[in-house]
N, C-alpha and C positions, 0 to 999 in steps of 0.2 A: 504494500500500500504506500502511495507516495507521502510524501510531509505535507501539510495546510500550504497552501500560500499565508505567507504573514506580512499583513498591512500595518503599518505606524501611522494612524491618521488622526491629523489635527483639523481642528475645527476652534476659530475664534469668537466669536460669535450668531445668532440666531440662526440666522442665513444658513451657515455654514453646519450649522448643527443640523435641520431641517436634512437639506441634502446629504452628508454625512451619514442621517441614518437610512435613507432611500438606497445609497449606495450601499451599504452592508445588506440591507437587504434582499440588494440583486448579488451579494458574493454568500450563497450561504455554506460553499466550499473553503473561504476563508476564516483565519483567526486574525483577529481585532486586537488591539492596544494601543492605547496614544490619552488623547484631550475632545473631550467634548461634551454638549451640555445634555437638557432632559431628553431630548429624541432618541439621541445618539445610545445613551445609559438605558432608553427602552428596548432598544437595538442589541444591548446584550454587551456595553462598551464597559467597563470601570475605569474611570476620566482619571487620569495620572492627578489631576489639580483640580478645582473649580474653574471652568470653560470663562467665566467671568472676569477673571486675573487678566484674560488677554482682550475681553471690551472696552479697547482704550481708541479712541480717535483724536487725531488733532495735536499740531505740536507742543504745544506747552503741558496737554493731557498726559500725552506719552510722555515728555519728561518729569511731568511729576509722579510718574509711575515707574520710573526707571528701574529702579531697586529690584523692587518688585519684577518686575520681565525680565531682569535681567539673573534674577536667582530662577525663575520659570525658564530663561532659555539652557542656562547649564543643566536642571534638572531633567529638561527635555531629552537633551544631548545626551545624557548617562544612558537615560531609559530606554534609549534608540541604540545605544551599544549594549546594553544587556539582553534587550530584545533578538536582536541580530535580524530585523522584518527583510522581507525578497525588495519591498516597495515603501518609502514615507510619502503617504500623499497627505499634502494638505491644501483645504479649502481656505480661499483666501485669507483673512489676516497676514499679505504680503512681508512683511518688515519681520515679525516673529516669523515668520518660516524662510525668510534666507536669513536669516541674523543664527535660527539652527544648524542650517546644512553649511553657512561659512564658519560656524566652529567647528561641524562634524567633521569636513573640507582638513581643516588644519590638523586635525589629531589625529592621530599614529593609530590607534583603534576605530574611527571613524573610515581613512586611508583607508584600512584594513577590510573592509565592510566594502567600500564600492571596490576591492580587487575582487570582491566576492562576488560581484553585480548589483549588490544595491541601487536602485533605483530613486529618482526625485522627479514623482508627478506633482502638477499644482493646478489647481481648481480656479477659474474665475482670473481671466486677462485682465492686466491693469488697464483702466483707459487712457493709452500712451496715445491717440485721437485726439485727447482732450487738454492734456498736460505731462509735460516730463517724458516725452518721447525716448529720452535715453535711456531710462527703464527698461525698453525690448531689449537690450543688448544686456545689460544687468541680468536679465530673466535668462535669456540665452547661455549667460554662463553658468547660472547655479540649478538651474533644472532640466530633466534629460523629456521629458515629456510637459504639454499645455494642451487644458481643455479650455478651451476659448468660448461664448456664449456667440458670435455671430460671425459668419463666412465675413464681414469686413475685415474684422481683427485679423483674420489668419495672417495676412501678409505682412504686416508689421512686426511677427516674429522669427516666419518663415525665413527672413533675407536676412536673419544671422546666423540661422543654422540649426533653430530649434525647431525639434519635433510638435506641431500642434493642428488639434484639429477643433471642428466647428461643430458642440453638441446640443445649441440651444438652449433657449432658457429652460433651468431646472424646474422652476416652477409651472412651465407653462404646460406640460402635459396634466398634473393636477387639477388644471383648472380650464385648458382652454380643450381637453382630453375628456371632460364629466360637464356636459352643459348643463348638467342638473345643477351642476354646483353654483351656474352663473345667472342661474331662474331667479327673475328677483321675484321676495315673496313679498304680499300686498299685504303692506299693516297702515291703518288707520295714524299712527305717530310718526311723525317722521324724523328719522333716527341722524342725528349728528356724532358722526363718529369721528374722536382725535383720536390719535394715533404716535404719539411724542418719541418714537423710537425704539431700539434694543437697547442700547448704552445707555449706563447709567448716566454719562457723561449729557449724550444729546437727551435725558430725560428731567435734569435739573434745568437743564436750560429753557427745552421747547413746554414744559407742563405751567409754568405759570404764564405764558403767550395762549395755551387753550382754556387757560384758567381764566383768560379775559375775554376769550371769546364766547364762553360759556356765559360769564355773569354777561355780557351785553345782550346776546341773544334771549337770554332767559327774563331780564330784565328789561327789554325795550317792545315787548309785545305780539312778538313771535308765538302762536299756535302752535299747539300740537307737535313742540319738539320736545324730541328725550334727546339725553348724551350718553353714549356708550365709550370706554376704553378697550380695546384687547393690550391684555398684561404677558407679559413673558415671565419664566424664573429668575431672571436677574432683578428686574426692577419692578415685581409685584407687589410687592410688599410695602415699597418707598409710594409707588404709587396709591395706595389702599390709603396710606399715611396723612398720604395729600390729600389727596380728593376730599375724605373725612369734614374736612377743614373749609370745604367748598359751599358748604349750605344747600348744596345744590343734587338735586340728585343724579346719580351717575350709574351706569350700569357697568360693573368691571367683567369683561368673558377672557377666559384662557386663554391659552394662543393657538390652541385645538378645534376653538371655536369661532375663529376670525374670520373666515370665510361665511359661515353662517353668518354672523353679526356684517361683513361685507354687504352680502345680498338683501339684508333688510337697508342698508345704510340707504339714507336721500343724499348727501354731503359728505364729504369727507375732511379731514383738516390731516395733511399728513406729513410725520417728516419725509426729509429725498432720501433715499435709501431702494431696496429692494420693495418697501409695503407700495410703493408708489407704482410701479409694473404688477403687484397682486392685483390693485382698485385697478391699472388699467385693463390690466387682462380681463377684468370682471365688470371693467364699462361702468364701472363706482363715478360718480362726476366727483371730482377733488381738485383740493387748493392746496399746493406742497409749501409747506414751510421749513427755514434749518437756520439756527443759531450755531455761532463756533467764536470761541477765544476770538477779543478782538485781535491779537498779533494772528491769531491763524485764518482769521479770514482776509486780513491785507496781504498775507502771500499768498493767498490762493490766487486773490484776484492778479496778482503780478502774472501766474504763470499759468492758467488756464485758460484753453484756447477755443471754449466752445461756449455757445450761446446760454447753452438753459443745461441744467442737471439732471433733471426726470428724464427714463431712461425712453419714455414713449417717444417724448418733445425730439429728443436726437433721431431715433428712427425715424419718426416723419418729417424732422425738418421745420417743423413750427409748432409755435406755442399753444399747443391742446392745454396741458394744465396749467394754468396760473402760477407761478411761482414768487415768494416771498420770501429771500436769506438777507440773512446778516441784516443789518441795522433795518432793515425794508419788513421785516417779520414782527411788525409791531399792530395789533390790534384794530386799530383805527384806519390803518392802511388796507387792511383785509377784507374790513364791514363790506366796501362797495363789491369788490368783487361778490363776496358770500351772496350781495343782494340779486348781484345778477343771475345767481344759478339759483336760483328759485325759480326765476322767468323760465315757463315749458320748452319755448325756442330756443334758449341758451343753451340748457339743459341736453335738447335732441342734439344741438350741432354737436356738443363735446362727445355723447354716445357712440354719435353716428363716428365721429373723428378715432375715437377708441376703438369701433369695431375695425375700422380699415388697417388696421394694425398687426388685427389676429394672427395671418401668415406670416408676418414679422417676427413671430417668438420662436417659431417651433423648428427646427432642424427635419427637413420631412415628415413630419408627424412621428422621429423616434421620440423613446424618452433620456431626457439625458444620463439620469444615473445607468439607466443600460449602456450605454454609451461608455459610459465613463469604465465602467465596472469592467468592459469588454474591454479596453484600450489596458487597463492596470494587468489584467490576465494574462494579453497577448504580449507585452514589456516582458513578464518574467516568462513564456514558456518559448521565446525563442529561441 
């Protein structure tokens, strides 16, 4: 009988957790060890650390986290040479997974481990399109495999020599794969759902901007709205904490249950992130908002080279969802937009702009962890 294939997969945050456990679930010939949060540890994982340690974004965040990563990247690095895995794949959180494999890279028992064939797949291209184009070539040196989310990306890694291919959005067979799941169901309230993030980080910031969008809506004569949050295990608890404090009433749903609570949603108030491609795959009308350090939002804007950040807005090329960052995500600047997606015609155009999307997500109608889970296999049995 042969040996398991043995994977070393990290996963940083939600995102990556989500798919992370999708993909063990397409390997059930493999054994699992690494980092990752509640899917992942449903999945059958036992997370070296709390998956949380590594939901850091944003430069002055990570550096005040440094310690802390930096005792997670060495403890990573052991567990990956005691392990001895065929493959480490990890799903994004770029910076913690080559900040691993360029210490693994340098030690004598790491060495040791790729004369053996260890492998370095990595989940989720940076968008080197949008900013820091030298990244491709960074990427190029420290991983032997890239699954990429769209045929655009490929060539921006392809031309320095890295192996990557185009598996689609992860989510999108979930959702754009079960159209049950994108049946909006007819409720009498119409439900205003915020959505303040994964990070604890983007959830300190963006929850008291929905915290004012809630008291003015609730408060200036709006009918018939409720508020819902969908919570995650990092930051449900802090949110429970909040909201308390809100006077207002709020409906808090898992993160098991956010698709549900999507399809009842009238509005959305969302950070940019991936929930923003969930609402569009699901034809949610939404208003993306995102706070960040103000030193990290004045370098972004120095070195980023694309219009809008919701990942629809780039695929189509113009502004479907409204977008609101940094000092412009203030409350008062939001109202008029929020007013206008009330109006039914506003409403239909955004839908209609969101359904022309759909074939946008999907890689031929596979799904990606198949994908993925095929491409790790075929690495180690060549």
């Amino acid at each position: 009988m042969p040996n398991k294939l043995k994977v070393f997969i990290i996963a940083g945050e939600v995102s990556g957790d989500v798919l992370g456990a999708r993909i063990m679930s397409e390997m059930t010939d493999a054994e699992f060890v690494g980092i990752g949060g509640e899917n992942m540890t449903s999945a059958g994982l036992e997370s070296l650390f709390p998956m949380a340690d590594l939901s850091v974004m944003g430069v002055i965040e990570v550096a005040a986290h440094a310690k802390t990563l930096t005792r997670r990247i060495k403890q990573t690095v052991d567990a990956i040479i005691a392990a001895a895995p065929d493959v480490v794949l990890t799903i994004d959180s770029p910076g913690f997974a080559r900040s691993v494999i360029s210490r693994l890279r340098r030690m004598a028992a790491g060495r040791e481990l790729i004369a053996r064939g260890l492998k370095f797949h990595h989940v989720v291209a940076p968008q080197v399109w949008a900013w820091r184009a030298g990244r491709a070539k960074k990427y190029a040196k420290t991983f032997d495999k890239l699954y990429a989310f769209f045929d655009f990306e490929v060539p921006y890694f392809t031309k320095y020599g890295l192996d990557t291919v185009a598996v689609g959005h992860p989510i999108a067979g979930a959702i754009l794969g079960q159209p049950e799941r994108r049946k909006k169901q007819v409720v009498d309230e119409k439900i205003i759902t915020m959505i303040p993030g994964s990070r604890m980080s983007e959830v300190r910031r963006l929850l008291p901007l929905m915290h004012d969008m809630a008291r003015i809506i609730h408060s200036c004569g709006y009918r018939g709205y409720r508020f819902a949050i969908p919570t995650v295990e990092t930051t449900a608890e802090y949110i429970a904490t909040e909201v308390a404090k809100w006077n207002i009433p709020v409906e808090l749903v898992p993160a098991d249950g956010r698709y549900d609570l999507y399809a009842r949603t009238y509005i959305a108030i969302a950070a940019s992130g991936t929930v923003s491609a969930e609402l569009a795959m699901m034809h949610v009308p939404a208003i993306i908002v995102y706070r960040m350090n103000p030193i990290t939002t004045w370098l972004v804007r120095q070195v980023i080279k694309v219009r809008w950040v919701s990942l629809v807005n780039i695929l189509l090329g113009r502004g479907v969802y409204p977008e609101f960052l940094g000092p412009a995500a203030d409350a008062s600047n939001i109202m008029p937009t929020f007013d206008e997606l009330i109006i039914p015609s506003v409403r239909e155009k955004m839908t209609n702009s969101l359904r022309s999307a759909d074939d946008m997500w999907l890689r031929g109608g596979a799904d990606a962890a198949r994908l993925i889970a095929d491409g790790v296999r075929a690495a180690v049995n060549r």
